[in-house]
Backbone and ligand atoms as CSV (ligand in chain L), in Angstrom:
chain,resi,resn,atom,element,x,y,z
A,1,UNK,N,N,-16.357,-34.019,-25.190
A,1,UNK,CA,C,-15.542,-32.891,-25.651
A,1,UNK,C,C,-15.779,-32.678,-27.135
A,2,UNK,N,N,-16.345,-31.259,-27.586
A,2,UNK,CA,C,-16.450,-30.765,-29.058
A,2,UNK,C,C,-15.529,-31.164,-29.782
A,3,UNK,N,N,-15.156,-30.840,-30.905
A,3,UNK,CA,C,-14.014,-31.220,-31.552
A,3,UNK,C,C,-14.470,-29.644,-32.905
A,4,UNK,N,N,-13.817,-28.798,-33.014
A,4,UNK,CA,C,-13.949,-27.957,-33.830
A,4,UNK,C,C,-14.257,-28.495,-35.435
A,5,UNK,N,N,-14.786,-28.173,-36.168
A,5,UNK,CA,C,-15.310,-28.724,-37.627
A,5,UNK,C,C,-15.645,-29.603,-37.558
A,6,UNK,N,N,-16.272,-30.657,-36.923
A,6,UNK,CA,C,-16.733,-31.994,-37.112
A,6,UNK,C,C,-18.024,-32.012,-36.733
A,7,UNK,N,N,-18.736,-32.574,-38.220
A,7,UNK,CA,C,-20.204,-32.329,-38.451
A,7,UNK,C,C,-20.976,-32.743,-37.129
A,8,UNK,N,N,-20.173,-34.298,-36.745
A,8,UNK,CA,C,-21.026,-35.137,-35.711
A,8,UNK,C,C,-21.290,-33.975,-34.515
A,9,UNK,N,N,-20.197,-33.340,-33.821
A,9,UNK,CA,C,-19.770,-32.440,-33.038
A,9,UNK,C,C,-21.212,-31.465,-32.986
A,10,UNK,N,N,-21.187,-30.853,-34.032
A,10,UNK,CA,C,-21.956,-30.121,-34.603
A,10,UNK,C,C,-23.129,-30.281,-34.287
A,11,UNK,N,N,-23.871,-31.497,-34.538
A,11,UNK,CA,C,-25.287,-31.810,-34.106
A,11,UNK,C,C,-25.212,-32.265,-32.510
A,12,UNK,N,N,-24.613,-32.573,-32.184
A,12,UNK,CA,C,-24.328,-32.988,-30.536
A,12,UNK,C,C,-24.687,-31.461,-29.703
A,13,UNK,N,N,-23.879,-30.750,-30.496
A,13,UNK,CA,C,-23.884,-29.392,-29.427
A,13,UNK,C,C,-24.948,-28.268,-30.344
A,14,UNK,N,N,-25.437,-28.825,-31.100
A,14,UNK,CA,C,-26.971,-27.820,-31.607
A,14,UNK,C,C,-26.592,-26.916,-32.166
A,15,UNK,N,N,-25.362,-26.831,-33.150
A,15,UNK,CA,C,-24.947,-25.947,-34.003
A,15,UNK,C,C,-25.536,-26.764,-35.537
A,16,UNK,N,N,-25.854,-27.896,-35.529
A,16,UNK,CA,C,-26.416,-28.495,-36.810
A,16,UNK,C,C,-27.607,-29.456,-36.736
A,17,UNK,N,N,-28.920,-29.335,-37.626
A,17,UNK,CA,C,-30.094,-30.108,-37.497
A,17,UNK,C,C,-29.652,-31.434,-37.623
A,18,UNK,N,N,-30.309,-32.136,-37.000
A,18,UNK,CA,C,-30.448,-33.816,-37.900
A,18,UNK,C,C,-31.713,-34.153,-36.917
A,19,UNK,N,N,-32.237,-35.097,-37.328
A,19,UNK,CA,C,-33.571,-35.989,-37.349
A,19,UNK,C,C,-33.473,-36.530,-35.846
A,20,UNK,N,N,-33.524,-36.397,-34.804
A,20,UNK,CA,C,-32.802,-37.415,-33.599
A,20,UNK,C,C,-33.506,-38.841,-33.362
A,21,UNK,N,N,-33.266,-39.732,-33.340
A,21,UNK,CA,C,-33.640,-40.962,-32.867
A,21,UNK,C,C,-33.950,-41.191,-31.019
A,22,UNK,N,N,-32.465,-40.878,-30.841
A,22,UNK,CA,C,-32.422,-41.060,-28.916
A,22,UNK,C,C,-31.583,-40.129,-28.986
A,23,UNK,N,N,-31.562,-39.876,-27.407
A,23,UNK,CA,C,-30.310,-38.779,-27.116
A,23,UNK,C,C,-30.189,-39.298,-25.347
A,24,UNK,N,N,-28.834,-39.841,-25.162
A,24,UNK,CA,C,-28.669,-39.928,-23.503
A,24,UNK,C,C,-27.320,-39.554,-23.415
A,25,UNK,N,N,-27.491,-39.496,-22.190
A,25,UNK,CA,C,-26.014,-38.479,-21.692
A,25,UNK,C,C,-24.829,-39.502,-22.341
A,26,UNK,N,N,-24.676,-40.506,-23.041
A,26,UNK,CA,C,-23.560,-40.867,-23.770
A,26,UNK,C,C,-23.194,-40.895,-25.390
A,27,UNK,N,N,-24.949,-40.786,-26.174
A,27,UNK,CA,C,-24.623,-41.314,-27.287
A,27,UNK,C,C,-25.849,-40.254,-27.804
A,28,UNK,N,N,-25.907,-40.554,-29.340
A,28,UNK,CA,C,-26.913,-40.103,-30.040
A,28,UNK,C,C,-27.056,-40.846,-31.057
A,29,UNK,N,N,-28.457,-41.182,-31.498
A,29,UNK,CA,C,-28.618,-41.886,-33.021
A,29,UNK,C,C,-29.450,-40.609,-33.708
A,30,UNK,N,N,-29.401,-40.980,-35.093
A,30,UNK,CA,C,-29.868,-40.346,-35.867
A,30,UNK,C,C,-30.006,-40.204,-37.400
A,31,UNK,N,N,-31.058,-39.641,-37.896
A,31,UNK,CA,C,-31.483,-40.661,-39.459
A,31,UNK,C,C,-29.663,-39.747,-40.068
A,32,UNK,N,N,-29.447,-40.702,-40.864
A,32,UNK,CA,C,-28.417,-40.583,-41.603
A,32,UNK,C,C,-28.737,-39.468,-42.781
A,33,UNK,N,N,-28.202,-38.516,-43.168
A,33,UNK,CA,C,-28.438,-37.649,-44.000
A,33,UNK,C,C,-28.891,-38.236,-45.801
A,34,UNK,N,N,-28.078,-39.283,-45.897
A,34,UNK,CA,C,-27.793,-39.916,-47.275
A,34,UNK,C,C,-29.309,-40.634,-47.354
A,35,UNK,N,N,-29.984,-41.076,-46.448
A,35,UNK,CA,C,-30.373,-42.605,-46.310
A,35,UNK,C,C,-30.381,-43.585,-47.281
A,36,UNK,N,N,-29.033,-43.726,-47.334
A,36,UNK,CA,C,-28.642,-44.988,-48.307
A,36,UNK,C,C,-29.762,-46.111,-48.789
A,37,UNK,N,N,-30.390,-46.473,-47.447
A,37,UNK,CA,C,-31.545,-47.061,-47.951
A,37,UNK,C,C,-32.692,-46.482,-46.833
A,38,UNK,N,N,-33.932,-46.363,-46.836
A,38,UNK,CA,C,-34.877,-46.218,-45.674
A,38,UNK,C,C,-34.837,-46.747,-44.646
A,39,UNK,N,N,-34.625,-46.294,-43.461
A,39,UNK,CA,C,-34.337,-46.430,-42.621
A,39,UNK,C,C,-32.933,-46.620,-42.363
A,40,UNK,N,N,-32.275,-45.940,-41.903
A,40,UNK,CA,C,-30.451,-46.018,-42.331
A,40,UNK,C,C,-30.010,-44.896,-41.270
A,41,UNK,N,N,-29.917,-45.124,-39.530
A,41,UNK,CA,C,-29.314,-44.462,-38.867
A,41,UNK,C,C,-27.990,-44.884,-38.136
A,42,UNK,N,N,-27.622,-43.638,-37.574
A,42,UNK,CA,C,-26.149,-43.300,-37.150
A,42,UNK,C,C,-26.281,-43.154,-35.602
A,43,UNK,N,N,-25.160,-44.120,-35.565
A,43,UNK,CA,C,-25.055,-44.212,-33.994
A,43,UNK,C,C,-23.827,-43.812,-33.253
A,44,UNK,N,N,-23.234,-42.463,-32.341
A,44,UNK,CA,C,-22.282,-42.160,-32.299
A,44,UNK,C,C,-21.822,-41.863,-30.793
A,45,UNK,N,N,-21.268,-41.717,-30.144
A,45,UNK,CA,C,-20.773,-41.502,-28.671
A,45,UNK,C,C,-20.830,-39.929,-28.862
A,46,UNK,N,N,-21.599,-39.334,-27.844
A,46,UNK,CA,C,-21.265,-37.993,-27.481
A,46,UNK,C,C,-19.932,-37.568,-27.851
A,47,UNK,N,N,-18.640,-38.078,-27.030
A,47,UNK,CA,C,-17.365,-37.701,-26.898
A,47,UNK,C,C,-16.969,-37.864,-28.059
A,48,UNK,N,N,-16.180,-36.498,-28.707
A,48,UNK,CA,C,-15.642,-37.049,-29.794
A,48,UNK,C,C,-14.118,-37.743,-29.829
A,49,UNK,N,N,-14.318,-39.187,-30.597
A,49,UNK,CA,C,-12.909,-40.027,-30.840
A,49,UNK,C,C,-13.267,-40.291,-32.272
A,50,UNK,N,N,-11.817,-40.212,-32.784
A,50,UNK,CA,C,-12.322,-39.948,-34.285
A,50,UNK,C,C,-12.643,-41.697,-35.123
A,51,UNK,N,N,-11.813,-42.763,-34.261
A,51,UNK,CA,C,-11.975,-44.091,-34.767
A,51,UNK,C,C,-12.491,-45.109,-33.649
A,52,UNK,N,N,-12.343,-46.359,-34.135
A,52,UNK,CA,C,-12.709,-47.492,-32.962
A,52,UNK,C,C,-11.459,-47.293,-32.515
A,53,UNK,N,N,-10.204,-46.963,-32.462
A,53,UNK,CA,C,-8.810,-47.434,-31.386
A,53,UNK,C,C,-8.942,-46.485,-30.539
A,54,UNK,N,N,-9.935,-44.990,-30.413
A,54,UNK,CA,C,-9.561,-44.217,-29.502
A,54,UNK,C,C,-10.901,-44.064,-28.644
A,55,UNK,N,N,-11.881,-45.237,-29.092
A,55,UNK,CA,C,-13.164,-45.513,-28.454
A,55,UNK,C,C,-12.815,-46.219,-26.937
A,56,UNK,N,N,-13.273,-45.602,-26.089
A,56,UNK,CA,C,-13.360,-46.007,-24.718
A,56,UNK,C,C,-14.137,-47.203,-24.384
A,57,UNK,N,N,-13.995,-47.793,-23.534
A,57,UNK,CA,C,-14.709,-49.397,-23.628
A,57,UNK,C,C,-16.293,-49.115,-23.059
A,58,UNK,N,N,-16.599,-48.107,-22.258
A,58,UNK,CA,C,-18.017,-47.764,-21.525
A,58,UNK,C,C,-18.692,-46.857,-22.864
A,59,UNK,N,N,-17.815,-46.055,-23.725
A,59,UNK,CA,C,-18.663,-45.930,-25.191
A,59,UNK,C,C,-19.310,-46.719,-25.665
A,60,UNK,N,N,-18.119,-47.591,-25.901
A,60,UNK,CA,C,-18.223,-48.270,-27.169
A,60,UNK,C,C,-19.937,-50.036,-26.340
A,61,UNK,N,N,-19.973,-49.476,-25.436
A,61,UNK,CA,C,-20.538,-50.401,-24.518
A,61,UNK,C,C,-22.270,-49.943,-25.038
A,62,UNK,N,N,-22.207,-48.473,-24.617
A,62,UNK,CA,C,-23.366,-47.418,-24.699
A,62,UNK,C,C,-24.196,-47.513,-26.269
A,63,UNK,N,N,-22.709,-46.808,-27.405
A,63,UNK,CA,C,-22.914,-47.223,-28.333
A,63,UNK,C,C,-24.013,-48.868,-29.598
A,64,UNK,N,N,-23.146,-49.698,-28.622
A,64,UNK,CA,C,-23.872,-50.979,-28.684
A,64,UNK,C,C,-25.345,-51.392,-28.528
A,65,UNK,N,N,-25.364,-50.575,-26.947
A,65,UNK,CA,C,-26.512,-50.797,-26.675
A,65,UNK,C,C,-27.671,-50.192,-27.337
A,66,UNK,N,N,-27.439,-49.262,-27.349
A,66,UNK,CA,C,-28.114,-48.021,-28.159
A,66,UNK,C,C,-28.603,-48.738,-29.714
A,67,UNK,N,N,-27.404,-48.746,-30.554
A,67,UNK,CA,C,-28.130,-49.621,-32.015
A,67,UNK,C,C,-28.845,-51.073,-31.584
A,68,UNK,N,N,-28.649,-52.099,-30.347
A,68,UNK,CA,C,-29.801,-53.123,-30.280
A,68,UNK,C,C,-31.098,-52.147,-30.456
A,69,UNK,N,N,-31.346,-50.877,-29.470
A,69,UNK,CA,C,-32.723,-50.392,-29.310
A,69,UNK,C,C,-33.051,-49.960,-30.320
A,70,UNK,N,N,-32.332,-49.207,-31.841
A,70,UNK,CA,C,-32.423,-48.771,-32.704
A,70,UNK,C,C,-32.674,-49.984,-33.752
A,71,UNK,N,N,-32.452,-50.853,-33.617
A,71,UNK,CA,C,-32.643,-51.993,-34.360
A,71,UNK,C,C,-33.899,-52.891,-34.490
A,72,UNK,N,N,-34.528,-52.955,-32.922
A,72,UNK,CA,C,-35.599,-53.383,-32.416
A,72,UNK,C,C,-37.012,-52.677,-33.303
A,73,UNK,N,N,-36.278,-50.970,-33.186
A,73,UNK,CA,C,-37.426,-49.663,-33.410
A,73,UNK,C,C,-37.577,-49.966,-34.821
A,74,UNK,N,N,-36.456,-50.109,-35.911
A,74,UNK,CA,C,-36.728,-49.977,-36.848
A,74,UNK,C,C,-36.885,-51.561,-37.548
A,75,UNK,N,N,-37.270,-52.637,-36.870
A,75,UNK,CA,C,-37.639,-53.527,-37.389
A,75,UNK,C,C,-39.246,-53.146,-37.074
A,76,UNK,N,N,-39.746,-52.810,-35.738
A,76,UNK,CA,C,-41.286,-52.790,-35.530
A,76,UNK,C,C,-41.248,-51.338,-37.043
A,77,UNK,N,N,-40.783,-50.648,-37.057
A,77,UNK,CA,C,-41.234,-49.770,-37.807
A,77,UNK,C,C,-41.237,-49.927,-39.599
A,78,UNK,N,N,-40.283,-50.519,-39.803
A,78,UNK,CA,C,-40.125,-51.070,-41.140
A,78,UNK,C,C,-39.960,-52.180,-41.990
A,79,UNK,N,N,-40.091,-53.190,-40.990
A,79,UNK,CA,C,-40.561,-54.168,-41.197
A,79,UNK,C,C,-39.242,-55.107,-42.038
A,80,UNK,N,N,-37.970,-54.497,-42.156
A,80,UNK,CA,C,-36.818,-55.400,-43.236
A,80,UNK,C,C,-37.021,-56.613,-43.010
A,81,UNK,N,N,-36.621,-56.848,-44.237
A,81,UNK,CA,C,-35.849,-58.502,-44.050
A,81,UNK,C,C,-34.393,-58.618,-43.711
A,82,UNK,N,N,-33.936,-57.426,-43.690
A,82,UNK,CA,C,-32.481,-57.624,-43.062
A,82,UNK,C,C,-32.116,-56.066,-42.939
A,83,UNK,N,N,-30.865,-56.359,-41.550
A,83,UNK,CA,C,-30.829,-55.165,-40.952
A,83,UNK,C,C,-28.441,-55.444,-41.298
A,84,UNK,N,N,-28.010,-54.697,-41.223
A,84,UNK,CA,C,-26.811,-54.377,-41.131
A,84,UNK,C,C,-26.101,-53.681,-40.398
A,85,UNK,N,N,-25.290,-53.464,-39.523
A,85,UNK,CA,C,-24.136,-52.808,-39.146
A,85,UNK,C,C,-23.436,-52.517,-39.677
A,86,UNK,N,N,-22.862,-51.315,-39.774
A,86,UNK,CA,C,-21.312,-51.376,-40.550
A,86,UNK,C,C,-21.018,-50.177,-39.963
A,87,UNK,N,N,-19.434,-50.063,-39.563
A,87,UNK,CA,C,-18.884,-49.342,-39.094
A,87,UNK,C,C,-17.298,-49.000,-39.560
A,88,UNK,N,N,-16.706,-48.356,-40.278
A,88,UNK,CA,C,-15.268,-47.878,-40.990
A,88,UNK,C,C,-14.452,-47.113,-39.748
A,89,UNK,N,N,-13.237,-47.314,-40.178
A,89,UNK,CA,C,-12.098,-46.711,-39.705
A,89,UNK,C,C,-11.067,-46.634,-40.532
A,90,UNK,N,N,-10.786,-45.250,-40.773
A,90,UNK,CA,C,-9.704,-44.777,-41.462
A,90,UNK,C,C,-10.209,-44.830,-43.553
A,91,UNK,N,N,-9.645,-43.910,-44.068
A,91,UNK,CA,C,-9.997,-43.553,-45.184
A,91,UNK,C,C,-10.129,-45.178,-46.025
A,92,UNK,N,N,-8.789,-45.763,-45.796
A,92,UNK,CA,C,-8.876,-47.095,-46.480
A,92,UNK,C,C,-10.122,-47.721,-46.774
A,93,UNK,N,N,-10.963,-47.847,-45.229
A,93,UNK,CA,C,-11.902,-48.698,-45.198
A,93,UNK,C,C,-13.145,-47.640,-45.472
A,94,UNK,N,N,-12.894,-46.321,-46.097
A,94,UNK,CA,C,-14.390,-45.603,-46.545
A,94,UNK,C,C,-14.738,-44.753,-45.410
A,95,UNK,N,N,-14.122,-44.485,-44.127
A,95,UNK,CA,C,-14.389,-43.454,-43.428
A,95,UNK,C,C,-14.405,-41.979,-43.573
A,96,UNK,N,N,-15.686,-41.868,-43.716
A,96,UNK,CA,C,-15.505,-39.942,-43.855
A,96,UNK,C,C,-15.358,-39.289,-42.819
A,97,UNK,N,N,-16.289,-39.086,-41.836
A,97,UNK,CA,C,-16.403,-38.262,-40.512
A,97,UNK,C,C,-15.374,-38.996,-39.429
A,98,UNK,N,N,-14.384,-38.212,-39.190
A,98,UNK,CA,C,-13.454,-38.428,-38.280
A,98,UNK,C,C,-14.122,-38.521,-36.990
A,99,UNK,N,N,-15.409,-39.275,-36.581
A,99,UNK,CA,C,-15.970,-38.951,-35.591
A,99,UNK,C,C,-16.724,-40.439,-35.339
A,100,UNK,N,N,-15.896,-41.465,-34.133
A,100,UNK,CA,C,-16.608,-42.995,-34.076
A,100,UNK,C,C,-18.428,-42.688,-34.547
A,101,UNK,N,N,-18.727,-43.690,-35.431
A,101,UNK,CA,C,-19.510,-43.887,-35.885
A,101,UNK,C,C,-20.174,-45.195,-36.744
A,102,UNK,N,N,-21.853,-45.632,-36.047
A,102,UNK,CA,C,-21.821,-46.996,-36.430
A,102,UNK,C,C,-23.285,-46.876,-37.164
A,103,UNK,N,N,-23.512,-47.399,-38.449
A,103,UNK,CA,C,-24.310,-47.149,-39.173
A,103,UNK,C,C,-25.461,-48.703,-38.996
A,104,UNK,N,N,-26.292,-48.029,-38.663
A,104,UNK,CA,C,-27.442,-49.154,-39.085
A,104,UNK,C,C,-28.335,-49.143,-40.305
A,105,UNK,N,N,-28.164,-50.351,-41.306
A,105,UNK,CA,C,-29.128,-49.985,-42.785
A,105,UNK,C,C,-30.153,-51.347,-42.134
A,106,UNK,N,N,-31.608,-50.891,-42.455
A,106,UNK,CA,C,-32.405,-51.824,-42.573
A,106,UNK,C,C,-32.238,-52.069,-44.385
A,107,UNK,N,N,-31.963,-53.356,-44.522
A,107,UNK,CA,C,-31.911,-53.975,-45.674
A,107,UNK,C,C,-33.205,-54.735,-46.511
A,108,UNK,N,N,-33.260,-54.702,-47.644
A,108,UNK,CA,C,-34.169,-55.421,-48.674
A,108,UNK,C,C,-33.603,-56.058,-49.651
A,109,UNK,N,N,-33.752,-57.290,-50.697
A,109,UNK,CA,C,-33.357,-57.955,-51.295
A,109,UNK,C,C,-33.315,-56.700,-52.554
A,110,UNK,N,N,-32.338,-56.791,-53.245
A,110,UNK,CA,C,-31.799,-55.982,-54.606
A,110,UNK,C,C,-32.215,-54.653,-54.026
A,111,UNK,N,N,-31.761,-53.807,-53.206
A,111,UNK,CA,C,-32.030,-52.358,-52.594
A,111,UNK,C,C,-30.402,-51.769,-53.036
A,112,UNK,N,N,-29.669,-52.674,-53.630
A,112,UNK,CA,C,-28.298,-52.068,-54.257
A,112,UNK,C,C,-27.672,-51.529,-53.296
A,113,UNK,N,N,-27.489,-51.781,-52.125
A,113,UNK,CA,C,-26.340,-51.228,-50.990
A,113,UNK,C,C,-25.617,-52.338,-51.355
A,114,UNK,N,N,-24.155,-52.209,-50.750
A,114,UNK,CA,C,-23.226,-53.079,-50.425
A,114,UNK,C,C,-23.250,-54.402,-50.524
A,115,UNK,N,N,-22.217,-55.473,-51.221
A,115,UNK,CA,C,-22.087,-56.634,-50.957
A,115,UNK,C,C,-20.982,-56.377,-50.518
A,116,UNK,N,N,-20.407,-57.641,-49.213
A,116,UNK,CA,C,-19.447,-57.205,-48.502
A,116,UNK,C,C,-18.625,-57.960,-49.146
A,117,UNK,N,N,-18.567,-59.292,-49.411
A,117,UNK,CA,C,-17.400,-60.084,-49.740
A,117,UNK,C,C,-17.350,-60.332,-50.831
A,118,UNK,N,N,-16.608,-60.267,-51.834
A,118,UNK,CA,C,-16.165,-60.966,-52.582
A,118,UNK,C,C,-16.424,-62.034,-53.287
A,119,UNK,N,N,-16.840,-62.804,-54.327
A,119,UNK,CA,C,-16.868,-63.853,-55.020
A,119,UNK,C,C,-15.087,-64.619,-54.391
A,120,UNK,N,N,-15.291,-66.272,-54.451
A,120,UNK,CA,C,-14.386,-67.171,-54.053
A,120,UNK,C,C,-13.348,-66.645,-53.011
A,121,UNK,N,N,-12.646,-67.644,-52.631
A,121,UNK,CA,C,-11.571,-67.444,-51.486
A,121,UNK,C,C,-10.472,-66.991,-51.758
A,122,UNK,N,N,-9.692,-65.683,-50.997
A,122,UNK,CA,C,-8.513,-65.457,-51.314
A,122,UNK,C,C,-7.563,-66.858,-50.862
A,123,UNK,N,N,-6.467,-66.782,-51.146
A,123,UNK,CA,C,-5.294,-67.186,-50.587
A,123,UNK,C,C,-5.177,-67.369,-49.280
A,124,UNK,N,N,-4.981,-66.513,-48.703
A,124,UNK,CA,C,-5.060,-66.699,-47.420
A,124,UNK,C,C,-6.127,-67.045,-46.399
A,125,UNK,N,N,-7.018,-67.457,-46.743
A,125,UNK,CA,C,-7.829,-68.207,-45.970
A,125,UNK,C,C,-7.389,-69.373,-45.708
A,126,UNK,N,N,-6.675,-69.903,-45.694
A,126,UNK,CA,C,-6.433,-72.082,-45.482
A,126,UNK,C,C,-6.096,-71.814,-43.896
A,127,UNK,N,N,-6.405,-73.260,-43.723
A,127,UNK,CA,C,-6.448,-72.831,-42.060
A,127,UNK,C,C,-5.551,-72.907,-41.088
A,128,UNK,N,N,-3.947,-72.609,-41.950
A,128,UNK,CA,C,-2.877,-72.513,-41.152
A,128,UNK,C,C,-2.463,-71.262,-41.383
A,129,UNK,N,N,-2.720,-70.206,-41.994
A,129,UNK,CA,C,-2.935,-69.279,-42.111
A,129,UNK,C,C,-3.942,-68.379,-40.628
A,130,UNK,N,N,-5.243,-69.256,-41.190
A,130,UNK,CA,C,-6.098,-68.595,-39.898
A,130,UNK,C,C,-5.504,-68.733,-38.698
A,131,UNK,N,N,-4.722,-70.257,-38.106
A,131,UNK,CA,C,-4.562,-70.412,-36.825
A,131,UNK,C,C,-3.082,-69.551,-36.303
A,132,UNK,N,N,-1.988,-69.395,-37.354
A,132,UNK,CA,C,-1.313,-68.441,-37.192
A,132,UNK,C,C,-1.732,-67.036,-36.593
A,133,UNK,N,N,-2.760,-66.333,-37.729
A,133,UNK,CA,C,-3.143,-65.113,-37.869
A,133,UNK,C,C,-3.735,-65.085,-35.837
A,134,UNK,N,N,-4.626,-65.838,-35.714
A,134,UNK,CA,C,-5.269,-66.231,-34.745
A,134,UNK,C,C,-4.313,-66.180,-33.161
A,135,UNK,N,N,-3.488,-66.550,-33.304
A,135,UNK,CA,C,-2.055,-66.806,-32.058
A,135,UNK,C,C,-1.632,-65.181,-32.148
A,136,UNK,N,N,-1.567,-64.574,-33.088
A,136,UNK,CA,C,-0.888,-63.501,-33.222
A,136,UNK,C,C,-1.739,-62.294,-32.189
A,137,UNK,N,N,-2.756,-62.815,-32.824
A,137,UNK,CA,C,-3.672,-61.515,-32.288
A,137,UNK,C,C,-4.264,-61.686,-31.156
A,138,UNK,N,N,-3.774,-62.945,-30.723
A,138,UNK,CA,C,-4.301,-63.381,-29.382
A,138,UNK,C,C,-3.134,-62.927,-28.505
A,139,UNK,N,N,-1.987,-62.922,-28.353
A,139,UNK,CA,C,-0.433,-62.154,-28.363
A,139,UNK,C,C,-0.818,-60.538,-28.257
A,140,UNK,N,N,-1.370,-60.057,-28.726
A,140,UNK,CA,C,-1.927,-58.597,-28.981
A,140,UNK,C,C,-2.569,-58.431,-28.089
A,141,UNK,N,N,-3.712,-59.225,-27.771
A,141,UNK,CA,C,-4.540,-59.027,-26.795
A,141,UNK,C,C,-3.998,-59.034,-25.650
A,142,UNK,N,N,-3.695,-59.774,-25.504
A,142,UNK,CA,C,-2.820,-60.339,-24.793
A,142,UNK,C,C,-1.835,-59.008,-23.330
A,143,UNK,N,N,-1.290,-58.248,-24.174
A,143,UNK,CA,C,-0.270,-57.212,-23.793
A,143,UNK,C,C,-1.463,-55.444,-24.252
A,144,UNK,N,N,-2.580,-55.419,-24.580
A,144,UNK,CA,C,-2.708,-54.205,-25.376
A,144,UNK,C,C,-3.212,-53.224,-23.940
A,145,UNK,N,N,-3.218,-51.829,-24.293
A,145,UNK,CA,C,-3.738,-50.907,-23.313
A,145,UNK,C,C,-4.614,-50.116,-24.321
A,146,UNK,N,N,-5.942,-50.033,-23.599
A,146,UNK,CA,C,-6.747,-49.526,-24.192
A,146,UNK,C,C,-7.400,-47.910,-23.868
A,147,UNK,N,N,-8.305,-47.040,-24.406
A,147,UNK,CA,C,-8.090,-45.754,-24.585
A,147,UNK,C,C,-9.480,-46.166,-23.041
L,1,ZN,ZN,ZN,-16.909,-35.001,-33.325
């Protein structure tokens, strides 16, 4: 289902160019407009859901599969020393396109993308903390209904 103004939308239904990688009746990849670094595509479910909580489990399945093959392609093709995932939800975490979306960067040493963590340990890492945090969300799982 389209979703009115949404770029992803847009190239799905051939109202906007992009580069295509694959295209199957669930998903599409495709070179990322920015390319943050060379080789740097986008992997998205046909259907539009704007985050991972409203991603369907046979998407988010498709999705998956789809960046292994995209991953494979662009190691024979470019040879990285390191490849990345990263995927945002919600403005907090840097999400622009309201439209599930999972980014693959083939990586190089000092190519200036992203470091993810932090220098030293917060606080809350000790490991009664973790095993708490851990029970909780296992409790979650536990009871959740999914989209
Ligand atoms: Zn969309």
């Amino acid at each position: 289902m389209s979703e009115a103004g949404c770029p992803f939308c847009a190239i799905i239904d051939g109202r906007a160019p992009a580069a295509i990688v694959l295209s199957d009746e669930r998903v599409l990849a495709f070179m990322d407009l920015r390319q943050a670094v060379p080789g740097h595509v986008l992997v998205i479910p046909r259907r539009h859901v704007a985050d991972i909580y409203a991603l369907p489990l046979d998407d988010a399945a498709a999705v998956m599969q789809t960046a292994v093959r995209v991953a494979q392609a662009l190691r024979a093709e470019y040879d990285p020393p390191g490849l990345n995932l990263w995927q945002s939800n919600g403005a907090a975490a840097g999400q622009e396109v309201l439209h599930f979306h999972l980014h693959l960067h083939a990586r190089r040493p000092g190519d200036g993308l992203f470091r993810l963590y932090p220098k030293g340990l917060p606080s809350h890492s000790s490991a009664s903390w973790r095993e708490a945090a851990a029970q909780a969300l296992r409790l979650r799982l536990a009871g959740q209904e999914l989209p």
